[in-house]
Every structure is written in structure tokens, then in C-alpha cells.
Backbone as CSV, one residue per row, in Angstrom:
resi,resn,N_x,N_y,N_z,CA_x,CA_y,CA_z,C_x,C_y,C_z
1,UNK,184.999,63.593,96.487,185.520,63.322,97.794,184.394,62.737,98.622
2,UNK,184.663,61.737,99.498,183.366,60.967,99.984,183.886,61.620,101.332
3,UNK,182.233,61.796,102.145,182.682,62.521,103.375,182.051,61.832,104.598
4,UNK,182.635,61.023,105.955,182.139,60.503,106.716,181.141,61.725,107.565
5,UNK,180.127,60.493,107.754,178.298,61.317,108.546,179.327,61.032,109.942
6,UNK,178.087,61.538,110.226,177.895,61.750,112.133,178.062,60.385,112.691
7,UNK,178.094,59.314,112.040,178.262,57.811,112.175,179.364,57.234,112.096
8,UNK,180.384,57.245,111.409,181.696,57.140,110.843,181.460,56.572,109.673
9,UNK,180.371,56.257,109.254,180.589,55.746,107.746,180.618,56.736,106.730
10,UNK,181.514,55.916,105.797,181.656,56.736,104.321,180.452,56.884,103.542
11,UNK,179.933,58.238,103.389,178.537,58.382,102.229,179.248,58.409,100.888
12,UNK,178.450,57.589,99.411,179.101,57.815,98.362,178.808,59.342,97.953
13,UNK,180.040,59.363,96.645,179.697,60.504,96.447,178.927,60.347,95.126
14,UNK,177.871,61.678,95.634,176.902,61.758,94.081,177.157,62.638,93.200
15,UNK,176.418,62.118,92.249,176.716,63.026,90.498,175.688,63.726,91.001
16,UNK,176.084,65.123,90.183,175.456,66.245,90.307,174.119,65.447,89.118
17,UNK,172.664,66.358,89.166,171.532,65.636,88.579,171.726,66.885,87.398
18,UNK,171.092,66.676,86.623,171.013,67.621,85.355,170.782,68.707,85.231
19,UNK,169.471,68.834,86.114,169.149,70.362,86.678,170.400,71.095,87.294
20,UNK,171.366,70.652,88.057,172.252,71.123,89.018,173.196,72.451,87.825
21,UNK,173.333,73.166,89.020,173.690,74.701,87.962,175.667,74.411,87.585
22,UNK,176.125,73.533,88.600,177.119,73.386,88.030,177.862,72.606,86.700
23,UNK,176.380,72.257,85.978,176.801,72.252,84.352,176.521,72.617,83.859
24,UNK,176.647,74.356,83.756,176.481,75.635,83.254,178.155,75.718,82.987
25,UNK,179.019,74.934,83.936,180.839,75.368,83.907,181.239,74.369,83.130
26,UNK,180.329,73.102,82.859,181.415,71.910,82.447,181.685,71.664,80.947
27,UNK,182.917,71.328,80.789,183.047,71.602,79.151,181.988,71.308,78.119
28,UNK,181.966,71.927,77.259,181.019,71.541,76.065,181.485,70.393,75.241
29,UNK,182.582,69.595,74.836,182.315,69.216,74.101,182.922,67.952,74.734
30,UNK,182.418,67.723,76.035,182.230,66.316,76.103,180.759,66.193,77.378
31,UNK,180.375,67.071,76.762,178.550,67.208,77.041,178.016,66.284,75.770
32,UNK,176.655,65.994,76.030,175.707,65.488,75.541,175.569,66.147,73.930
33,UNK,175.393,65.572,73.004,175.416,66.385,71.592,174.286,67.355,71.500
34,UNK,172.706,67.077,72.349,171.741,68.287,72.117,172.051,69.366,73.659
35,UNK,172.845,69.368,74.409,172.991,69.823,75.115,174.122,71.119,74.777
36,UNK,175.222,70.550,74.237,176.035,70.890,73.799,175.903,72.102,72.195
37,UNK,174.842,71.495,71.985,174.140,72.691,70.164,173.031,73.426,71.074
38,UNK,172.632,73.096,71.717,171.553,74.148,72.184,172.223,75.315,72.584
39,UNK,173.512,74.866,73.857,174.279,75.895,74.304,174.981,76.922,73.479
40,UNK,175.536,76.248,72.646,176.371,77.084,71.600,175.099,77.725,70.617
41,UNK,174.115,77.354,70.083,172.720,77.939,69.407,172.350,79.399,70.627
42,UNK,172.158,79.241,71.592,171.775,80.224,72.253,172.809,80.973,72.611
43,UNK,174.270,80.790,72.556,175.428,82.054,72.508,175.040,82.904,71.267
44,UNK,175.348,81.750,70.309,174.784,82.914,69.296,173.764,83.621,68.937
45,UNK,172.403,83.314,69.344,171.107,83.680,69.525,171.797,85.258,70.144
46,UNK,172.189,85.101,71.198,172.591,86.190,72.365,173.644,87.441,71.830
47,UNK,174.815,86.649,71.108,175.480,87.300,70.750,174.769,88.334,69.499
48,UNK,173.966,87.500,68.584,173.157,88.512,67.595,172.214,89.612,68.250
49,UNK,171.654,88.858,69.000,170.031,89.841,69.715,171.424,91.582,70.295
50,UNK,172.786,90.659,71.314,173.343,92.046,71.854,173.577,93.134,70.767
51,UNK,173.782,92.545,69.524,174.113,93.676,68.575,172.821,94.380,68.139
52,UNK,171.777,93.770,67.555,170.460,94.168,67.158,169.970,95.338,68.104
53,UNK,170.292,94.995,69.334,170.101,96.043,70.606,170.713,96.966,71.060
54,UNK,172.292,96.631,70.239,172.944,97.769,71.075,173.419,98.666,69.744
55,UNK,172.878,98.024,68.323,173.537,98.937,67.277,172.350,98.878,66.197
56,UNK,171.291,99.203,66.456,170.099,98.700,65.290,170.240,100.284,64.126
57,UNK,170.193,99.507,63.302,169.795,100.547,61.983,168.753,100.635,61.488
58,UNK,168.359,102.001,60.540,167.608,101.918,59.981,167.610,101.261,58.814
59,UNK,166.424,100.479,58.136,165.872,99.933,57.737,165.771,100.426,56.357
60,UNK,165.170,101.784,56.805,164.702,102.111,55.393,165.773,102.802,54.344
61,UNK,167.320,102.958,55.052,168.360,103.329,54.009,168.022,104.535,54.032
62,UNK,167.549,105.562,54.583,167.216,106.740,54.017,167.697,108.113,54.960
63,UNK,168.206,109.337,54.280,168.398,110.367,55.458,167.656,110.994,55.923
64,UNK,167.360,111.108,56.959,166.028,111.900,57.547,166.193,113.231,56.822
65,UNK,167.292,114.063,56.711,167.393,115.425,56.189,168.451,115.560,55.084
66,UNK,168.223,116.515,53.831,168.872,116.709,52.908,170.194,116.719,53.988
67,UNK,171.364,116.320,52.796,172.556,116.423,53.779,172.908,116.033,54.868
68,UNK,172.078,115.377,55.369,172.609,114.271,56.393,174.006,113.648,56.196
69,UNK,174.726,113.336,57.692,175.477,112.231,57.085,174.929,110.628,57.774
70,UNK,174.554,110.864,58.862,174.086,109.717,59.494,172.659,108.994,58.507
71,UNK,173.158,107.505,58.212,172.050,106.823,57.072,171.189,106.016,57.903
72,UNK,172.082,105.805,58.971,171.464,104.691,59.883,171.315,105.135,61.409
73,UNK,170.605,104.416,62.118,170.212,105.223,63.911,171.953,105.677,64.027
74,UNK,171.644,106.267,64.885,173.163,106.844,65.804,173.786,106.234,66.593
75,UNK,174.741,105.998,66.300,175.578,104.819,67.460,176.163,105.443,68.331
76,UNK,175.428,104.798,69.620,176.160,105.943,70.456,177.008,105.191,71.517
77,UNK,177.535,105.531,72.797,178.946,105.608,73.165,178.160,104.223,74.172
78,UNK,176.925,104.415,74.714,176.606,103.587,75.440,176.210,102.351,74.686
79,UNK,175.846,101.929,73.617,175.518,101.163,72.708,176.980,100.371,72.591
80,UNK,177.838,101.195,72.323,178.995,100.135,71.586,179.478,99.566,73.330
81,UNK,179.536,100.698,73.962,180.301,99.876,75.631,178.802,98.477,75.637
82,UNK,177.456,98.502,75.701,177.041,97.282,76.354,177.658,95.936,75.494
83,UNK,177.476,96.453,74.418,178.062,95.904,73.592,179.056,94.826,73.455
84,UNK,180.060,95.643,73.775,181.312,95.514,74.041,181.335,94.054,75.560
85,UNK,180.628,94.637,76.410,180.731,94.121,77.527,179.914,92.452,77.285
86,UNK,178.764,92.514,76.714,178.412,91.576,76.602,179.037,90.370,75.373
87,UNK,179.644,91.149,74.791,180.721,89.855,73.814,181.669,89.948,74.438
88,UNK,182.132,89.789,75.290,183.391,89.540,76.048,182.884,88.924,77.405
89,UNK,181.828,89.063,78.070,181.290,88.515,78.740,180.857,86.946,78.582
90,UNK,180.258,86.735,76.751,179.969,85.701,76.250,181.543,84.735,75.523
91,UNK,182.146,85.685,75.725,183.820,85.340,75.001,184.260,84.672,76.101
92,UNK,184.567,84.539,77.174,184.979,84.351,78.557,184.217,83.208,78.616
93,UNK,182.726,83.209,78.841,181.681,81.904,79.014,182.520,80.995,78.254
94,UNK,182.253,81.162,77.142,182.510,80.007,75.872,184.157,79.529,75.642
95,UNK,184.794,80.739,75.994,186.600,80.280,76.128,186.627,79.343,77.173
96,UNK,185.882,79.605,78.744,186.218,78.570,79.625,185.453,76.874,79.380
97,UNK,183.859,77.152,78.860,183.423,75.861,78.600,183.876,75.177,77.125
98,UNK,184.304,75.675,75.503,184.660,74.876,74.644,185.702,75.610,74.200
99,UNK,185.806,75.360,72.789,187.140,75.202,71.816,187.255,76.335,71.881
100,UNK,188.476,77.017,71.713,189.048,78.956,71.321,188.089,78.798,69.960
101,UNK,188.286,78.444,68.859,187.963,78.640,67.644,186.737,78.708,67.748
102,UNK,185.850,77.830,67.894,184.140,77.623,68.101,183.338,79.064,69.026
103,UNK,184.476,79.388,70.270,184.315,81.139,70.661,184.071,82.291,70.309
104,UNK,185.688,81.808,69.480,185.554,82.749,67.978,184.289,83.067,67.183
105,UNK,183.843,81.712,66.504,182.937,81.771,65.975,181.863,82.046,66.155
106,UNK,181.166,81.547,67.828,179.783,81.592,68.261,179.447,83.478,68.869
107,UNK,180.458,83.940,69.200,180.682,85.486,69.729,180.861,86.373,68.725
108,UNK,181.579,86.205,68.083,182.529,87.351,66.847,181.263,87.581,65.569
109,UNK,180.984,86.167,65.591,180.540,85.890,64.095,178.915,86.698,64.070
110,UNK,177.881,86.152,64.820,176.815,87.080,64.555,176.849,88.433,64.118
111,UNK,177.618,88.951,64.565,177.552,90.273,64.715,178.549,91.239,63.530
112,UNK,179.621,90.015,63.373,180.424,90.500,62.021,179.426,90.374,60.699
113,UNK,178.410,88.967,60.682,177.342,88.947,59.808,176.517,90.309,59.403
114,UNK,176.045,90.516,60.908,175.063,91.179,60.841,175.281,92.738,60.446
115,UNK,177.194,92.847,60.798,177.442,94.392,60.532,177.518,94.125,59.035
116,UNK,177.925,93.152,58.280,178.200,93.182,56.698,176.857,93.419,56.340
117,UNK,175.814,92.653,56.539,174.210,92.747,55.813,174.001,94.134,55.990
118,UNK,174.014,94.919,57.497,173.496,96.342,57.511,174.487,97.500,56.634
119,UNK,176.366,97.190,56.702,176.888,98.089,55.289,176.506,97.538,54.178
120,UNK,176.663,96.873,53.583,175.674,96.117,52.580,174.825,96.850,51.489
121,UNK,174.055,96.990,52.490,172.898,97.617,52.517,172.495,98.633,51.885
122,UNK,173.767,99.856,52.163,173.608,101.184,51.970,173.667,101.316,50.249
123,UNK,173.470,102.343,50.279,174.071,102.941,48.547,175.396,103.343,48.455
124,UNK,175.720,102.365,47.175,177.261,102.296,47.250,177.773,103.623,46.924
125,UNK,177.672,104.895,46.697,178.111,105.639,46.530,178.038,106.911,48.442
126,UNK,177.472,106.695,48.760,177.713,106.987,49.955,178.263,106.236,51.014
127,UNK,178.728,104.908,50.584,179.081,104.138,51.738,180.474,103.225,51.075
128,UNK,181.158,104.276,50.126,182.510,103.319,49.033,183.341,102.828,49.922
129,UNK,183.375,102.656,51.261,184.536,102.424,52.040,184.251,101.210,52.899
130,UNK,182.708,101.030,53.105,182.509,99.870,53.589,182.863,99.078,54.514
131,UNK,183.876,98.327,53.305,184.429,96.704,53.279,185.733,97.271,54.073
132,UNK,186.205,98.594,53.966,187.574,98.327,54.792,186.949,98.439,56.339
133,UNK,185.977,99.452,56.315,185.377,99.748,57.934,185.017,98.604,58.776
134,UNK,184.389,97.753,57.287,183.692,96.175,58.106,184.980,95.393,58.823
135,UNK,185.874,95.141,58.110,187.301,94.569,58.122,187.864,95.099,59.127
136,UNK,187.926,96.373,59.615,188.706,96.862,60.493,187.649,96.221,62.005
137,UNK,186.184,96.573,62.054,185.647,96.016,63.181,185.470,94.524,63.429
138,UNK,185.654,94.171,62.117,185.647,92.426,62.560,186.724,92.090,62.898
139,UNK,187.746,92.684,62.848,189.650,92.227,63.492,189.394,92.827,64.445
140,UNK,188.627,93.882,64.976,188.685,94.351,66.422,187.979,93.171,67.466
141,UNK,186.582,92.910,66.841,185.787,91.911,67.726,186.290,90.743,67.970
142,UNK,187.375,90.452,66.651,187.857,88.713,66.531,188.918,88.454,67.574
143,UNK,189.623,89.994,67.606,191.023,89.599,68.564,190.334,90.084,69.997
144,UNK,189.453,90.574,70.202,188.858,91.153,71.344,188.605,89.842,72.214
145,UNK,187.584,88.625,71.257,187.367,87.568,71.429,188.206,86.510,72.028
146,UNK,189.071,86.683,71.262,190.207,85.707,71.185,190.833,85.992,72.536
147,UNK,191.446,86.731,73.043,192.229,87.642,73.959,191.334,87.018,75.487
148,UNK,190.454,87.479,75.431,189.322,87.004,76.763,188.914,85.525,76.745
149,UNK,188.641,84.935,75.584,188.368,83.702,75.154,189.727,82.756,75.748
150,UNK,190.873,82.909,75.286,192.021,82.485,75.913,192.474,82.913,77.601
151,UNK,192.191,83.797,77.640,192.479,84.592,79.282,191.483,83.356,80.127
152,UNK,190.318,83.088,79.708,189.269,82.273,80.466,189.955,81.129,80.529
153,UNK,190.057,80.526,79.593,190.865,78.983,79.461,191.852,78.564,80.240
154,UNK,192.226,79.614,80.828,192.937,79.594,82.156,192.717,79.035,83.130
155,UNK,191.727,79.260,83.093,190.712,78.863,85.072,190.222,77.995,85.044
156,UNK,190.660,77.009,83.487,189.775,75.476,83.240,190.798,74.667,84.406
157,UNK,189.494,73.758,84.786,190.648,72.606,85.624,191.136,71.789,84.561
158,UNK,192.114,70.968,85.080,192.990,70.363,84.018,191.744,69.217,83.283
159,UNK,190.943,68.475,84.167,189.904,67.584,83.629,188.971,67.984,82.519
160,UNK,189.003,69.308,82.228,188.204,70.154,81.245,188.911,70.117,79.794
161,UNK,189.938,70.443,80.248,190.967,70.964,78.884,190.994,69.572,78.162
């Protein structure tokens, strides 16, 4: 919108400069191609680091005490909520700036990786169930994703979509 000065003349209107924070909102994928992989590289950067932080295991596979059942740190209630908050936080980002699917992928996926490598991991005889546990939290995170990822896509202006 061009807006007349204190003069009556029309000032043009300017493009926002690169630095400007309002292309932090504008779609990704008719951004610049290194602009556009950096952004989506550092969701997922983010999305991995939130899990590493909010659900880290041990390493060494081992029970601190005969009879243990816990193999790995303790997951606790505040861990899975930041958790929680910050992939849906990053689900929302990425639903309003690119594709549902690529959302999917850049949010859900680190962390579905990273939970398979850490069950994985264990000794299969204490951990025979695994693959259904993994399965059950990766359909939780995927539709969690999806759900907020789409809810955002909402608030795109039509020039985005």
C-alpha cells in the first residue's frame, strides 16, 4: 500500500531488506534455495537437540542396580511436556511457512530416528517389545504434528498457500 507524506505525494512502497524479521513468516518454498535448506536444516537441528534434552539416555545400556527396571535416565513428566511443547511449537512454525508433509518430516522425524537408535540399542531380551512401543510414539508425534501443522496453515494468507 503506498502511503501519501505530509506533502501529498505518493511514497513507493518498499521491499522489506533481508535482514527484516518479517521473513521469518514468508513461505519456504518460494524462498531462495540456501535460505530455504538452512531453515528447514535448523528445524531439524532443533527438533533433534529438543529430544536429546528433554529425553537423553544412558549410553552405557546398563542397570545401575541388580533388578532394576529403568535401563535408561528416567523420563520424567517435565521432560516429555517440554518436549511436547516444543514439537508442536516447531509443527505450527513449519505448517504455516512450508509443505504439511516436509513438517511432518522436519519435526516428527528427528526424534522418531533418534527414539529407534536409543530402543535399538537395548538388549533384546529386556526390551522384546520395542518396535511396537516405537510405533505407538511415532503415530503419536506424527498425528500430533500433523494436527497443529494443518491448524497453522490456516492463518496463511492466500499469497502463501
Amino acid at each position: 500500500m503506498s502511503g501519501r507524506n505530509t506533502s501529498g505525494r505518493v511514497s513507493p512502497r518498499r521491499e522489506p531488506s533481508r535482514m527484516d524479521p518479517r521473513n521469518l513468516l514468508t513461505s519456504l518454498p518460494g524462498s531462495p534455495p540456501l535460505r530455504r535448506w538452512a531453515t528447514r536444516a535448523l528445524g531439524m537441528g532443533l527438533s533433534a537437540a529438543a529430544y536429546l534434552l528433554c529425553l537423553p539416555w544412558d549410553l552405557r545400556n546398563r542397570a545401575e542396580t541388580p533388578g532394576a527396571i529403568n535401563e535408561t535416565s528416567p523420563v520424567t513428566a517435565l521432560g516429555v511436556t517440554v518436549l511436547a511443547l516444543s514439537m508442536l511449537s516447531l509443527a505450527a512454525y513449519f505448517g504455516f511457512r512450508d509443505r504439511l508433509v516436509l513438517a511432518l518430516l522436519l519435526v516428527a522425524g528427528p526424534p522418531a530416528t533418534l527414539m529407534y537408535v536409543s530402543f535399538d540399542s537395548h538388549p533384546q531380551p529386556d526390551a522384546a517389545v520395542w518396535p511396537l512401543a516405537w510405533g505407538f510414539f511415532v503415530l503419536v508425534m506424527a498425528a500430533g504434528v500433523l494436527v497443529v501443522a494443518g491448524f497453522a496453515r490456516l492463518f496463511r494468507d492466500s499469497e502463501a498457500a
